[in-house]
mmJSON file of the N, C-alpha and C atoms, coordinates in Angstrom:
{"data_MODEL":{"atom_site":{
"group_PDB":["ATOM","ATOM","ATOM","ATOM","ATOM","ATOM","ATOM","ATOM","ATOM","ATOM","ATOM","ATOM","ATOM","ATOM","ATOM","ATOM","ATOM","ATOM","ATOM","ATOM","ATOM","ATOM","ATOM","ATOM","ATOM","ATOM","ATOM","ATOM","ATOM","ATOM","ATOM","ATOM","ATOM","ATOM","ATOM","ATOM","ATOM","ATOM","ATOM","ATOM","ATOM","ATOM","ATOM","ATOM","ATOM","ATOM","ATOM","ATOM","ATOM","ATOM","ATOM","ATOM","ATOM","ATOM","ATOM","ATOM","ATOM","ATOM","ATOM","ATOM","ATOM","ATOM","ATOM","ATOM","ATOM","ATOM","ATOM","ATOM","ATOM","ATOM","ATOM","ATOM","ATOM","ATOM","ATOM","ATOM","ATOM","ATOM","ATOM","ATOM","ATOM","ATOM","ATOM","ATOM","ATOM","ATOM","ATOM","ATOM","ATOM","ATOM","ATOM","ATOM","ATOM","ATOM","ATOM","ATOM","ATOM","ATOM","ATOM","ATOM","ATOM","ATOM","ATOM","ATOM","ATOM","ATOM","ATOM","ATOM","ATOM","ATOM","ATOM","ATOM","ATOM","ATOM","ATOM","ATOM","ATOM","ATOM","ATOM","ATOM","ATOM","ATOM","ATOM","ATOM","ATOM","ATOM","ATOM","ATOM","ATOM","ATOM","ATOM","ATOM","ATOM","ATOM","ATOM","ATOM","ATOM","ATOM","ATOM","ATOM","ATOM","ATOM","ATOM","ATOM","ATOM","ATOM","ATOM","ATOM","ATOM","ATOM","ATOM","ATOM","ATOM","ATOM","ATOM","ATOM","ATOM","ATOM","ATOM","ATOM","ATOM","ATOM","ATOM","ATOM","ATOM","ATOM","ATOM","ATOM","ATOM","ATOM","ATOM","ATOM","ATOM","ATOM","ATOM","ATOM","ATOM","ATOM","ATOM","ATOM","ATOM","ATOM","ATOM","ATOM","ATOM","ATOM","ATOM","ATOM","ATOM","ATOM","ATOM","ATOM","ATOM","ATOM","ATOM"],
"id":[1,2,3,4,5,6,7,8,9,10,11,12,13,14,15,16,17,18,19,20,21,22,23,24,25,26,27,28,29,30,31,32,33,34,35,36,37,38,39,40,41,42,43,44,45,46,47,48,49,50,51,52,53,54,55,56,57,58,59,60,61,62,63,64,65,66,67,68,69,70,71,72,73,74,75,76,77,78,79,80,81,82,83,84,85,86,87,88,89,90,91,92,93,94,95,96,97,98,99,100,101,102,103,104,105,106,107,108,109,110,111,112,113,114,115,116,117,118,119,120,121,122,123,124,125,126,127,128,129,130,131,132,133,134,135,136,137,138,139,140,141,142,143,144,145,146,147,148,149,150,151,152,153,154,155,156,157,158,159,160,161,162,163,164,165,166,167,168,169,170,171,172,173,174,175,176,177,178,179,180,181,182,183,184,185,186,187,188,189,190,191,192,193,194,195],
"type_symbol":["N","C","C","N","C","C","N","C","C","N","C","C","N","C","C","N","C","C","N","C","C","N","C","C","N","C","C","N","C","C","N","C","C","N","C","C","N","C","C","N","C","C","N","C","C","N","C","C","N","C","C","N","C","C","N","C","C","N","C","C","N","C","C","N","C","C","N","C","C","N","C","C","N","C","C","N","C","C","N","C","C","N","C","C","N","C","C","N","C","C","N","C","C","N","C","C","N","C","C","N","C","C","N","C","C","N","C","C","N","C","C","N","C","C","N","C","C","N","C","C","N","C","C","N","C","C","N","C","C","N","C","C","N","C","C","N","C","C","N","C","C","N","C","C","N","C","C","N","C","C","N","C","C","N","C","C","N","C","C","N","C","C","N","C","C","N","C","C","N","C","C","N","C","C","N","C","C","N","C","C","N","C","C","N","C","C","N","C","C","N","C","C","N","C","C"],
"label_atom_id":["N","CA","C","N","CA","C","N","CA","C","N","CA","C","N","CA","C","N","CA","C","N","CA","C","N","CA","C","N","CA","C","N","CA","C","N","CA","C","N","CA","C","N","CA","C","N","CA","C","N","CA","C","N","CA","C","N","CA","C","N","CA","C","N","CA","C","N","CA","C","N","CA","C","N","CA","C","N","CA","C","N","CA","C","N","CA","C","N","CA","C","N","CA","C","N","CA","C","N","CA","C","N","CA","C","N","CA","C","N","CA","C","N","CA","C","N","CA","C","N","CA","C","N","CA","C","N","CA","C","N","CA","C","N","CA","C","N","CA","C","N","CA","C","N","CA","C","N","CA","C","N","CA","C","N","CA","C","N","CA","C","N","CA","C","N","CA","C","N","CA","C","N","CA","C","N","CA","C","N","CA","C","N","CA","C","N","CA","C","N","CA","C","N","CA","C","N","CA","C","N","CA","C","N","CA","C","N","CA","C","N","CA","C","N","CA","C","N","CA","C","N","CA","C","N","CA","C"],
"label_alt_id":[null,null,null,null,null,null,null,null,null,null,null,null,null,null,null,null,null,null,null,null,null,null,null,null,null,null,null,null,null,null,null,null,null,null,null,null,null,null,null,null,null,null,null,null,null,null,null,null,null,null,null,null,null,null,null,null,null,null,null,null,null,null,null,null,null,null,null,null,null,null,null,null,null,null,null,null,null,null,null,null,null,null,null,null,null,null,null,null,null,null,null,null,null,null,null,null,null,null,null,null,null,null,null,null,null,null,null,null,null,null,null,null,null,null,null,null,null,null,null,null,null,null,null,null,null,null,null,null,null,null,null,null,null,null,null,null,null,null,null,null,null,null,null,null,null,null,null,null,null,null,null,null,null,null,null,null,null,null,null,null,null,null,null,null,null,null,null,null,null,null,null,null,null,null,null,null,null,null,null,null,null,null,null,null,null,null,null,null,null,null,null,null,null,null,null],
"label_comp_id":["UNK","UNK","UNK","UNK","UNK","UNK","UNK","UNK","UNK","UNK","UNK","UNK","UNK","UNK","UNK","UNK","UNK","UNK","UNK","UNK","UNK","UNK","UNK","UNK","UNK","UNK","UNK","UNK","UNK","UNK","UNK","UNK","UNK","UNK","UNK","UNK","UNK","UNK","UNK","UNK","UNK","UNK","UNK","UNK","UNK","UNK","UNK","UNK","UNK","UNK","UNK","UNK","UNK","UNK","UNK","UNK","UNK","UNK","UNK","UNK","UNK","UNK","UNK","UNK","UNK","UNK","UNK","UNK","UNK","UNK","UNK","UNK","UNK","UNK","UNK","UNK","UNK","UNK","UNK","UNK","UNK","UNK","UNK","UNK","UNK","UNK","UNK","UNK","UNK","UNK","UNK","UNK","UNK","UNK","UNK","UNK","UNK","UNK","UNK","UNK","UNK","UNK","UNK","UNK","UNK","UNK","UNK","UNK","UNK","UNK","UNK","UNK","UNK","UNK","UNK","UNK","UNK","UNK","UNK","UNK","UNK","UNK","UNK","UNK","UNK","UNK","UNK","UNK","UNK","UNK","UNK","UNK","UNK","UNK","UNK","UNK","UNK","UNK","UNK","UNK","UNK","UNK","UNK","UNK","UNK","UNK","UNK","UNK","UNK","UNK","UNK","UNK","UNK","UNK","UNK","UNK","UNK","UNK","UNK","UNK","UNK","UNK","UNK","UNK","UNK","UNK","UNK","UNK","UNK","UNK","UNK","UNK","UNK","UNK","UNK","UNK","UNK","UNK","UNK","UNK","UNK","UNK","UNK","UNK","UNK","UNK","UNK","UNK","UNK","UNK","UNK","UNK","UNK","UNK","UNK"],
"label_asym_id":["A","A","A","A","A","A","A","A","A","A","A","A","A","A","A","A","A","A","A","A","A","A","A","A","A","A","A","A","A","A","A","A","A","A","A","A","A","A","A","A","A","A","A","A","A","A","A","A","A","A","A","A","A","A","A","A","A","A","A","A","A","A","A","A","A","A","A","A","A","A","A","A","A","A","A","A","A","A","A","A","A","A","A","A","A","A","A","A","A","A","A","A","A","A","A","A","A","A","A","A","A","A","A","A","A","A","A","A","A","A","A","A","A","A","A","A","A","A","A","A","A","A","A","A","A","A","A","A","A","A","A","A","A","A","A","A","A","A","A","A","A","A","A","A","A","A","A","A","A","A","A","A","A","A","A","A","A","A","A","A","A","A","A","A","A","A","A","A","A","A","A","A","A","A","A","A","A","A","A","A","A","A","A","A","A","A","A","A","A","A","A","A","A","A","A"],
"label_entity_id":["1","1","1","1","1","1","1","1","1","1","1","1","1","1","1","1","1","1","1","1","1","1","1","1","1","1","1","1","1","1","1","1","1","1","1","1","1","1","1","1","1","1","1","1","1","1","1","1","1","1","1","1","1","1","1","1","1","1","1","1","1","1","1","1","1","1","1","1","1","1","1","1","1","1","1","1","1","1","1","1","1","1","1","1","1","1","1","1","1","1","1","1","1","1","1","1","1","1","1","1","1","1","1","1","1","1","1","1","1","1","1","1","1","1","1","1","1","1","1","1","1","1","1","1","1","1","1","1","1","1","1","1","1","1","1","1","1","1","1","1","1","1","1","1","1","1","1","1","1","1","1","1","1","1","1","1","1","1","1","1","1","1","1","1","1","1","1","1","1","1","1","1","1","1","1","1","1","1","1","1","1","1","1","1","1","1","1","1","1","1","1","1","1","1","1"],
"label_seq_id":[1,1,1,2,2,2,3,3,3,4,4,4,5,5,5,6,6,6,7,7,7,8,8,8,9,9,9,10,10,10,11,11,11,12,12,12,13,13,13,14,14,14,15,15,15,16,16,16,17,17,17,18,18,18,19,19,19,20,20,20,21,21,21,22,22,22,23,23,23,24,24,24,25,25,25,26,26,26,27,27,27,28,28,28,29,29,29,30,30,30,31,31,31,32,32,32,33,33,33,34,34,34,35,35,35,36,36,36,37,37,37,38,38,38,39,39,39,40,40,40,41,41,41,42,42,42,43,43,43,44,44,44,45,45,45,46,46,46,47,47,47,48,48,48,49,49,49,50,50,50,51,51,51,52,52,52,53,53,53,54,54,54,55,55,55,56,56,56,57,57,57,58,58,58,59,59,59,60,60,60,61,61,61,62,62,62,63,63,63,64,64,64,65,65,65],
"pdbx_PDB_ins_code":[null,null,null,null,null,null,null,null,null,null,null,null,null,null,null,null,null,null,null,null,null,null,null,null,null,null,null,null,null,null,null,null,null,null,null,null,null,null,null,null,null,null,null,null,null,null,null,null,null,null,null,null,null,null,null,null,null,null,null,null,null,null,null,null,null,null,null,null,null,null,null,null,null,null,null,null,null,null,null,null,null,null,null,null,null,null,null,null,null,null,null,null,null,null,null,null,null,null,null,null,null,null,null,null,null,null,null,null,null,null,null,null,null,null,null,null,null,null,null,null,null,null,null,null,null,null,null,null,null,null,null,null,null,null,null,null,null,null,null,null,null,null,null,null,null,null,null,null,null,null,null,null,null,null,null,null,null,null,null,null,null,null,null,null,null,null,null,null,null,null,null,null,null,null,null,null,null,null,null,null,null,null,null,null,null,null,null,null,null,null,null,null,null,null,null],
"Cartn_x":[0.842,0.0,0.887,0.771,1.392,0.777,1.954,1.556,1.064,1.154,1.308,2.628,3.122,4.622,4.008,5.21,5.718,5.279,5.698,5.313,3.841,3.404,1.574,0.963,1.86,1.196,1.249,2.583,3.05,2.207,1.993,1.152,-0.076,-0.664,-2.099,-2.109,-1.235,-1.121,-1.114,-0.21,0.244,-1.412,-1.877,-3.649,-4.641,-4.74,-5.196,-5.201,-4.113,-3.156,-4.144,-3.426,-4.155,-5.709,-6.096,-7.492,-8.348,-7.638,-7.768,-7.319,-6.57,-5.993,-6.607,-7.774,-8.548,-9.673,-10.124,-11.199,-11.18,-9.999,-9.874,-9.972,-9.365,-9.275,-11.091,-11.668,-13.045,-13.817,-13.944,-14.551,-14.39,-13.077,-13.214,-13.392,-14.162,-14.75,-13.353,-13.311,-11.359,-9.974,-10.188,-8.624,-9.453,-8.271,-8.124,-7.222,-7.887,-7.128,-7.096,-5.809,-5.842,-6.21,-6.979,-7.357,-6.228,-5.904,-4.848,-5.937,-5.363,-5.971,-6.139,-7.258,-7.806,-7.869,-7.506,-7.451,-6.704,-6.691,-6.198,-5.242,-4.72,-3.362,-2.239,-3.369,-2.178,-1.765,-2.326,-2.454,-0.628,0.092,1.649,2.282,2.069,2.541,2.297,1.112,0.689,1.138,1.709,2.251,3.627,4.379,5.998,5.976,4.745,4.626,4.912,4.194,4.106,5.208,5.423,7.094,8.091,8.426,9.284,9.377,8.023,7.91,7.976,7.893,8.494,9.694,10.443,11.636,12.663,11.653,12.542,12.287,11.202,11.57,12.368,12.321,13.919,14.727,15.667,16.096,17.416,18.343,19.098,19.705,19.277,19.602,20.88,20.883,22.375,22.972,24.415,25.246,26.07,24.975,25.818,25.837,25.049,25.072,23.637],
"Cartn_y":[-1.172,0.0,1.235,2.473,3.068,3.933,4.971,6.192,6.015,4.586,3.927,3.051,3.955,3.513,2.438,1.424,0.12,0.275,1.379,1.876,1.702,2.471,2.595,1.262,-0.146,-1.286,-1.876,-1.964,-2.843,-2.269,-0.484,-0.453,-1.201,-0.586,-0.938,-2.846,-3.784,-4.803,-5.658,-4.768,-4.682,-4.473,-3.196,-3.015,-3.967,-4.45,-5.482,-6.601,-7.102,-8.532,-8.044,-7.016,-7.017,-6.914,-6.208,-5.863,-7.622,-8.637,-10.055,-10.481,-11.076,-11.203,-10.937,-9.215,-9.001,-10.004,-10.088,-10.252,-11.811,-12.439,-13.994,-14.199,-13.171,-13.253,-13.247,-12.127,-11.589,-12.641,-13.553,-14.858,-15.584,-15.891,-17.227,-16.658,-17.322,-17.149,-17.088,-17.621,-18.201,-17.299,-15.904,-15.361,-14.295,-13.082,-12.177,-10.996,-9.982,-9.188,-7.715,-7.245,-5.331,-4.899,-3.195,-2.563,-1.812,-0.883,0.048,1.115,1.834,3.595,2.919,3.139,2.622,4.146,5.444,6.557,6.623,7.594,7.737,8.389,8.982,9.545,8.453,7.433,6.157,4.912,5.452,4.134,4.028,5.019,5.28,4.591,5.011,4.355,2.691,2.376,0.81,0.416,0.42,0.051,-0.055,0.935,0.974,-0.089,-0.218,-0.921,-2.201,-3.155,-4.127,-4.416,-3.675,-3.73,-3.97,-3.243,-3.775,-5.455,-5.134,-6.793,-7.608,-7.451,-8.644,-8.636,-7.384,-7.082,-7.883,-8.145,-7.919,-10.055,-10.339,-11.593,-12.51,-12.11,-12.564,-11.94,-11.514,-10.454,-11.636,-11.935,-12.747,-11.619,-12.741,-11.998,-10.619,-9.711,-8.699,-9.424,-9.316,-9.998,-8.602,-8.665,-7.391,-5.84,-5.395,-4.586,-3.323],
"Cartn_z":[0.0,0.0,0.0,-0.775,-1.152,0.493,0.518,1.443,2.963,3.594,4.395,5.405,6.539,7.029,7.545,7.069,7.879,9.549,10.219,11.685,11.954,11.09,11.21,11.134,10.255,9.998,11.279,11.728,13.06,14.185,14.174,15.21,15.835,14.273,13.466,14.333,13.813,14.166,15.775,16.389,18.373,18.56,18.236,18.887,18.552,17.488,17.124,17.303,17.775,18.44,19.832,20.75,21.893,22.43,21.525,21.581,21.335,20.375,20.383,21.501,22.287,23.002,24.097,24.477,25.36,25.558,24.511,24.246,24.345,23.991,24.571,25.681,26.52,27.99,28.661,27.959,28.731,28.415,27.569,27.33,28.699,28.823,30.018,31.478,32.204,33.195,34.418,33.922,34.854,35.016,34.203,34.425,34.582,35.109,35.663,34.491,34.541,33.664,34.436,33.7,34.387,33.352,32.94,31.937,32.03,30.855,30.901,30.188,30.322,29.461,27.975,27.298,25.588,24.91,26.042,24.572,24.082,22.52,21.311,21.989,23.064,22.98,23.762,24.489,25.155,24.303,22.938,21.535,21.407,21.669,21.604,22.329,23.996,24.759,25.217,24.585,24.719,24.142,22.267,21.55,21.902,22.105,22.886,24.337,24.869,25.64,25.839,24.547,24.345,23.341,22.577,21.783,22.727,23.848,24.74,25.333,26.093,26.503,25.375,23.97,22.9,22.941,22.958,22.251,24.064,25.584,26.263,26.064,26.018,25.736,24.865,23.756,22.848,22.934,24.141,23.648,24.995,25.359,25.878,27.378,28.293,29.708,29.856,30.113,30.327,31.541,31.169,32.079,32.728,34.082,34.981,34.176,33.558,32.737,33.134],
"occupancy":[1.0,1.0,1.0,1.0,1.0,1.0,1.0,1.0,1.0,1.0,1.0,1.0,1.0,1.0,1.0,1.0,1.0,1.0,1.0,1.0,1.0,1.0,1.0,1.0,1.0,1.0,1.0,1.0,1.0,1.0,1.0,1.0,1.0,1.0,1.0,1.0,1.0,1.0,1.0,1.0,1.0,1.0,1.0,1.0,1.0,1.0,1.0,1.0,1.0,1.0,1.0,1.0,1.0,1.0,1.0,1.0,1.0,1.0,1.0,1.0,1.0,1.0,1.0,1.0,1.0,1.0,1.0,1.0,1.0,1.0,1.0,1.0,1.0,1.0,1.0,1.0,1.0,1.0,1.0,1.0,1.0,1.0,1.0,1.0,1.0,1.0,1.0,1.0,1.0,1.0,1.0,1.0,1.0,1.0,1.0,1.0,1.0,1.0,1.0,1.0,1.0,1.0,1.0,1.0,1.0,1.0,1.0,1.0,1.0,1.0,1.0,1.0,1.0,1.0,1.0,1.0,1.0,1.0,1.0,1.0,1.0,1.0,1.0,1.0,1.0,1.0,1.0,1.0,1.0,1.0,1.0,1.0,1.0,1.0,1.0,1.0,1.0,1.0,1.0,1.0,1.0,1.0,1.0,1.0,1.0,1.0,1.0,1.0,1.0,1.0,1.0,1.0,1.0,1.0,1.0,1.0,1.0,1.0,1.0,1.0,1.0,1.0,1.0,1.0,1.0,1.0,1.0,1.0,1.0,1.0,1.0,1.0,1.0,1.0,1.0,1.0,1.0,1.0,1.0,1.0,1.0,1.0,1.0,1.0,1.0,1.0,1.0,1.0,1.0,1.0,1.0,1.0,1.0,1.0,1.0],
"B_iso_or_equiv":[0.0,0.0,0.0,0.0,0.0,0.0,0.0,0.0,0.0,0.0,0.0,0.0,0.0,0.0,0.0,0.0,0.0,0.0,0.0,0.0,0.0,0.0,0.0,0.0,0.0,0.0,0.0,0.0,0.0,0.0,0.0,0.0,0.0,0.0,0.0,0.0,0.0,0.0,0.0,0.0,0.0,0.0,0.0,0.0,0.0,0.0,0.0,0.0,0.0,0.0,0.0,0.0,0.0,0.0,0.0,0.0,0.0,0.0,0.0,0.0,0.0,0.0,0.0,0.0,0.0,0.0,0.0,0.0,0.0,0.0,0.0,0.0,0.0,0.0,0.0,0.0,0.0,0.0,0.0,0.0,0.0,0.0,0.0,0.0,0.0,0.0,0.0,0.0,0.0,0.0,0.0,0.0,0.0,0.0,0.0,0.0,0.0,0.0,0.0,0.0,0.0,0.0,0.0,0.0,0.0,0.0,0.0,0.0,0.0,0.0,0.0,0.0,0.0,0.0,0.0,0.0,0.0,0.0,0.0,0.0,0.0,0.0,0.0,0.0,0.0,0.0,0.0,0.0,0.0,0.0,0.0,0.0,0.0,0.0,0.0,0.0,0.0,0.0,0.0,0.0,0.0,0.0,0.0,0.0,0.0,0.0,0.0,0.0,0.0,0.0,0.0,0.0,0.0,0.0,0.0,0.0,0.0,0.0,0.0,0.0,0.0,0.0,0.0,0.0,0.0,0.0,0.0,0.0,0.0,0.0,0.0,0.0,0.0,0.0,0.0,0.0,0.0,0.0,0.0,0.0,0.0,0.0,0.0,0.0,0.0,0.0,0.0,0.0,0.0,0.0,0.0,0.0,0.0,0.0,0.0],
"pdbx_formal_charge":[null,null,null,null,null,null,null,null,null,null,null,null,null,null,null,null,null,null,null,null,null,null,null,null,null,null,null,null,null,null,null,null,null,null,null,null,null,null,null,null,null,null,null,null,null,null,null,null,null,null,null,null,null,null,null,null,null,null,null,null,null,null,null,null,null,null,null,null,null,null,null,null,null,null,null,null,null,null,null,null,null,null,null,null,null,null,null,null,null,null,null,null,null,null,null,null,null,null,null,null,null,null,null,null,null,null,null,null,null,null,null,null,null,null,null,null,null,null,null,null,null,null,null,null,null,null,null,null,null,null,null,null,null,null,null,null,null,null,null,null,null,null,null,null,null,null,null,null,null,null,null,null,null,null,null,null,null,null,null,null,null,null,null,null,null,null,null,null,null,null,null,null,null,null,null,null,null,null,null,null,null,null,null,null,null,null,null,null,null,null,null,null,null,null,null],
"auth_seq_id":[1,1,1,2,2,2,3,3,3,4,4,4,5,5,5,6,6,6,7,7,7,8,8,8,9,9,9,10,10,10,11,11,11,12,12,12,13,13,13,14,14,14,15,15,15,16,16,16,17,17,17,18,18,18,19,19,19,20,20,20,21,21,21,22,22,22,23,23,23,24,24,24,25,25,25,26,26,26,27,27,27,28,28,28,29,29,29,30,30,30,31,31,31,32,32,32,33,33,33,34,34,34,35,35,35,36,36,36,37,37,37,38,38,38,39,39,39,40,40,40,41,41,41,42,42,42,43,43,43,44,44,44,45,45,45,46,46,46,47,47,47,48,48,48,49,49,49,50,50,50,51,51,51,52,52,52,53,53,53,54,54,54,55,55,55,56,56,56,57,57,57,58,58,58,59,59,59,60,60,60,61,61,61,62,62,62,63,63,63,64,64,64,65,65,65],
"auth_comp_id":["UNK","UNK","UNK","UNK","UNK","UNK","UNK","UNK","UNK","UNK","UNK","UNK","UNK","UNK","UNK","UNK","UNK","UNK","UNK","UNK","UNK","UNK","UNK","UNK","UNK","UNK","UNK","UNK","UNK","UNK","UNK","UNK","UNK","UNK","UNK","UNK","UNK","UNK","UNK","UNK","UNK","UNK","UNK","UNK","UNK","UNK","UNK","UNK","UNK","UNK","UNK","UNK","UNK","UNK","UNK","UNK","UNK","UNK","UNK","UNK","UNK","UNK","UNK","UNK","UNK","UNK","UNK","UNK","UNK","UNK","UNK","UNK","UNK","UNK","UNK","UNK","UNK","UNK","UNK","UNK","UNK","UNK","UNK","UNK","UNK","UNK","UNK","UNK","UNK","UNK","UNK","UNK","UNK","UNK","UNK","UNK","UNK","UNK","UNK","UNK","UNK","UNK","UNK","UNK","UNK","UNK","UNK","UNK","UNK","UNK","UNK","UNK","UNK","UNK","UNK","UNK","UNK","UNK","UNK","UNK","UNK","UNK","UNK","UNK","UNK","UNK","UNK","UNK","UNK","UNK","UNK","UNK","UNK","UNK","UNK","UNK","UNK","UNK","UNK","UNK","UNK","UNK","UNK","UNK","UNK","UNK","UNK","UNK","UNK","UNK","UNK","UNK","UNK","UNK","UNK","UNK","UNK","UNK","UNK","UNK","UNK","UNK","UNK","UNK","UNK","UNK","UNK","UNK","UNK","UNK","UNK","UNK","UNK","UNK","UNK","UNK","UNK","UNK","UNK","UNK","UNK","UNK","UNK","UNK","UNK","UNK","UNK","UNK","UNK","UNK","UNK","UNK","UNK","UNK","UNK"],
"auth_asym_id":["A","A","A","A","A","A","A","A","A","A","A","A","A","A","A","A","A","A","A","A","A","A","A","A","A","A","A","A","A","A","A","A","A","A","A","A","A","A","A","A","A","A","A","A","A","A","A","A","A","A","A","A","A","A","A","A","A","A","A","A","A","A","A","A","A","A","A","A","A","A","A","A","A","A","A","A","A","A","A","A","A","A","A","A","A","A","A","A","A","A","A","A","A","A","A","A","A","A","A","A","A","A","A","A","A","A","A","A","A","A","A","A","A","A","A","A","A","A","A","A","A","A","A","A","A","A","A","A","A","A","A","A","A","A","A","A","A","A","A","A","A","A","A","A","A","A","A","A","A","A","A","A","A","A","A","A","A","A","A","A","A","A","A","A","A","A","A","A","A","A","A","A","A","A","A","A","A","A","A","A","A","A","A","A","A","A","A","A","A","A","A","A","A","A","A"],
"auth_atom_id":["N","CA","C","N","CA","C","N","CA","C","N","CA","C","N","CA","C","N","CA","C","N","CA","C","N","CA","C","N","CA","C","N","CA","C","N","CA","C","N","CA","C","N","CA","C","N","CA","C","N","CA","C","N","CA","C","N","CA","C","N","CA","C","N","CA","C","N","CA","C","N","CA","C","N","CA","C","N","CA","C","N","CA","C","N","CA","C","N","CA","C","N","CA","C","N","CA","C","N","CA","C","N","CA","C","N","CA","C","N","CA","C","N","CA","C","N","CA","C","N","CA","C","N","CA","C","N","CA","C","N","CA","C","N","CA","C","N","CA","C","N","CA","C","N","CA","C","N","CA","C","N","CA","C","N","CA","C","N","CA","C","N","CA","C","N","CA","C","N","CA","C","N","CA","C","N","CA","C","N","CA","C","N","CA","C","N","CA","C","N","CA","C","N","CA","C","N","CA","C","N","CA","C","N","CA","C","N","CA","C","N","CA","C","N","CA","C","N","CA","C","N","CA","C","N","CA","C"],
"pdbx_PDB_model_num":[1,1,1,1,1,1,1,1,1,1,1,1,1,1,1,1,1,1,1,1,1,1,1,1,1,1,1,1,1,1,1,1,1,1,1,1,1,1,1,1,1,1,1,1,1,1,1,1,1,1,1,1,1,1,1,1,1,1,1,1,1,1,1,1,1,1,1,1,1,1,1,1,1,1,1,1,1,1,1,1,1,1,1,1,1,1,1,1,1,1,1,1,1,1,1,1,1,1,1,1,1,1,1,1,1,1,1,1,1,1,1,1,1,1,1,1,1,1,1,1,1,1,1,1,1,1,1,1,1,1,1,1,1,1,1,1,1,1,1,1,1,1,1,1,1,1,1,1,1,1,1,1,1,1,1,1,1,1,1,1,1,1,1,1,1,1,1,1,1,1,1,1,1,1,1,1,1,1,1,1,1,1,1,1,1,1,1,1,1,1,1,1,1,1,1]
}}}
């Protein structure tokens, strides 16, 4: 798609992943979830949010650092 950043897709993608992901959760009777802020100005920081926690799970322990 022309005139569309790579950034905007992956975002576009993280909210979407999670917003699924919610919604798996609110189905089962059995887990427990926290809400975070859903406005358009915390769409930034949720995304950087959840980019981290990917980026901190593959990402190989720091040694003393």
């Amino acid at each position: 798609m022309e005139g569309v950043h790579s950034k905007q897709v992956l975002d576009l993608m993280i909210v979407t992943q999670y917003f699924d992901m919610m919604s798996q959760i609110g189905s089962s009777s059995k887990s427990n979830a926290v809400f975070l802020n859903h406005s358009p100005a915390s769409l930034t920081e949720l995304s950087a949010s959840v980019n981290r926690g990917f980026l901190s799970a593959v990402s190989p322990p720091s040694m003393g650092r």
